[in-house]
C-alpha positions in Angstrom: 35.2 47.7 -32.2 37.1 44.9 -30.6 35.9 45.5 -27.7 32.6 44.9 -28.7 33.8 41.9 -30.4 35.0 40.4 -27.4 32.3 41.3 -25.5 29.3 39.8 -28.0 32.4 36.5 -28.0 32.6 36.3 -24.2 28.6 36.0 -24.0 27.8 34.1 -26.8 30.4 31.5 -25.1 28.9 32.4 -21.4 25.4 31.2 -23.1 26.2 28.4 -24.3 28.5 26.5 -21.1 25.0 27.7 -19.3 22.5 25.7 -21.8 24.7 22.5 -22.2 24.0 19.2 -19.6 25.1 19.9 -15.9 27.5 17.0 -14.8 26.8 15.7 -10.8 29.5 13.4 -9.4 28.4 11.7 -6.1 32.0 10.2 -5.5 34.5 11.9 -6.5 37.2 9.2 -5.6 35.4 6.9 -8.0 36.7 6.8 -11.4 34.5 8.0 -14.5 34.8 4.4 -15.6 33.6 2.8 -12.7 30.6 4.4 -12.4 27.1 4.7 -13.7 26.1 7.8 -15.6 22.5 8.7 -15.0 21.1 11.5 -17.6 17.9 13.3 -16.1 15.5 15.5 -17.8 14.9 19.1 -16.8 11.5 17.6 -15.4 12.8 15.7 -12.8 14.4 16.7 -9.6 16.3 14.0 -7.6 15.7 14.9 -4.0 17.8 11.9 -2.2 20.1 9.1 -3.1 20.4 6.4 -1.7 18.9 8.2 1.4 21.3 10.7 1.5 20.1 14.0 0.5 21.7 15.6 -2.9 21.2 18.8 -4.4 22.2 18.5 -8.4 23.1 21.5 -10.1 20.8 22.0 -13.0 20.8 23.2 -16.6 18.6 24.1 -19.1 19.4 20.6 -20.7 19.6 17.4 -18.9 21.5 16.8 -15.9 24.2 13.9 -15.2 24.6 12.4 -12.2 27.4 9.7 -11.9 26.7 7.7 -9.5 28.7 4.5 -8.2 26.7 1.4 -9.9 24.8 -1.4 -8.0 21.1 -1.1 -6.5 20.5 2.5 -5.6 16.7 4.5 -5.2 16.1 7.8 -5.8 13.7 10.3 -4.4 12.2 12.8 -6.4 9.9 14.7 -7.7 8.6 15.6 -11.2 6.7 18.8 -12.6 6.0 18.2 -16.9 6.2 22.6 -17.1 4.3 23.2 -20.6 6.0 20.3 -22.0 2.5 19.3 -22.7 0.2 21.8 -24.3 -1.6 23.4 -21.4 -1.6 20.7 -19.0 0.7 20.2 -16.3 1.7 16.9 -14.8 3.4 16.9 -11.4 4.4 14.1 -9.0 5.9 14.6 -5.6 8.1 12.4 -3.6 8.0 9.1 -5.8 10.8 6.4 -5.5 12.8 4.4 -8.2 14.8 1.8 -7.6 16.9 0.2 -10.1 20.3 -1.5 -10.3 22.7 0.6 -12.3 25.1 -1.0 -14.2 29.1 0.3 -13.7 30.2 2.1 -17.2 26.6 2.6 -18.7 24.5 5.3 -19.7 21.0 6.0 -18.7 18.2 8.5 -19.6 15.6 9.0 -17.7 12.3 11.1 -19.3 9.1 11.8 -19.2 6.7 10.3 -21.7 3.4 8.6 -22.7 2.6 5.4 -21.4 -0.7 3.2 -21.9 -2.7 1.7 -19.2 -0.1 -1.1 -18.8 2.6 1.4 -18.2 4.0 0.5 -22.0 5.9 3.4 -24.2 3.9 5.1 -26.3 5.1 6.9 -29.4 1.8 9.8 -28.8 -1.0 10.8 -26.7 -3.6 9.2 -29.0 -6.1 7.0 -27.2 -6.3 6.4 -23.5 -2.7 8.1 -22.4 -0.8 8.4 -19.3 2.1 10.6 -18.2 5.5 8.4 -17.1 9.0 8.1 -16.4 10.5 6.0 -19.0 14.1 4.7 -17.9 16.4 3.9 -21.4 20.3 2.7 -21.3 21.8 4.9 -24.0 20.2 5.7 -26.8 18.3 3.2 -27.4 14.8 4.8 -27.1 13.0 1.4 -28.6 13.6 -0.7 -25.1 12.9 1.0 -22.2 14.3 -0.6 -19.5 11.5 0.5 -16.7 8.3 2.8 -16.6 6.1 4.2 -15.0 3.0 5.7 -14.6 1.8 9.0 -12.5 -1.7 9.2 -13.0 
């Protein structure tokens, strides 16, 4: 009996260290504090930095890549899964550039956008598929967007 016990305890705690966010740390000299911390949904896949290339160890959630702040591009490219009913969005090889700020948070994910490349809450009207770049939480300002299609 308690070795079932332990054995049901070890994988439920196995499952869940898999599901959580995957942490990426470019420079490992760097202090957490000094950095910038990138969040990136499971829809994105950073290919280079800065023109070095990076391989980011993934999760089922999003992954976080610290990276040391000032003007950086990434390389990437972005398949939407089933996120979307039965269509599929996918993007290869696109750049952003953007200057990270040292000790902030940022979220990068995939959304609706109108023709303007403007946030939009649904797919109602005339939609398009983006990256939508937030600092934090704060999902009412994006800080950048933009559009695939």
């Amino acid at each position: 009996m308690k070795r079932k016990l332990l054995l049901v305890f070890g994988l439920s705690l196995f499952i869940l260290i898999s599901c959580g966010s995957t942490d990426n740390v470019f420079d490992e000299d760097l202090p957490a504090e000094k950095t910038a911390m990138l969040l990136i949904a499971p829809a994105f896949t950073v290919k280079t930095y800065n023109g070095i290339a990076v391989n980011l160890k993934t999760s089922m959630g999003m992954t976080g890549f610290r990276i040391p702040p000032g003007n950086t591009t990434l390389v990437m490219d972005m398949d939407s899964g089933r996120s979307f009913g039965n269509v599929r969005y996918y993007a290869k090889n696109f750049s952003l550039t953007y200057n990270f700020l040292e000790g902030n948070e940022y979220r990068m994910m995939l959304g609706f956008l109108d023709k303007e490349g403007n946030y939009k809450a649904s797919n109602i009207g005339e939609t398009y598929i983006g990256l939508i770049l937030y600092q934090g939480k704060d999902y009412k300002k994006p800080l950048l967007t933009m559009r695939f299609s």
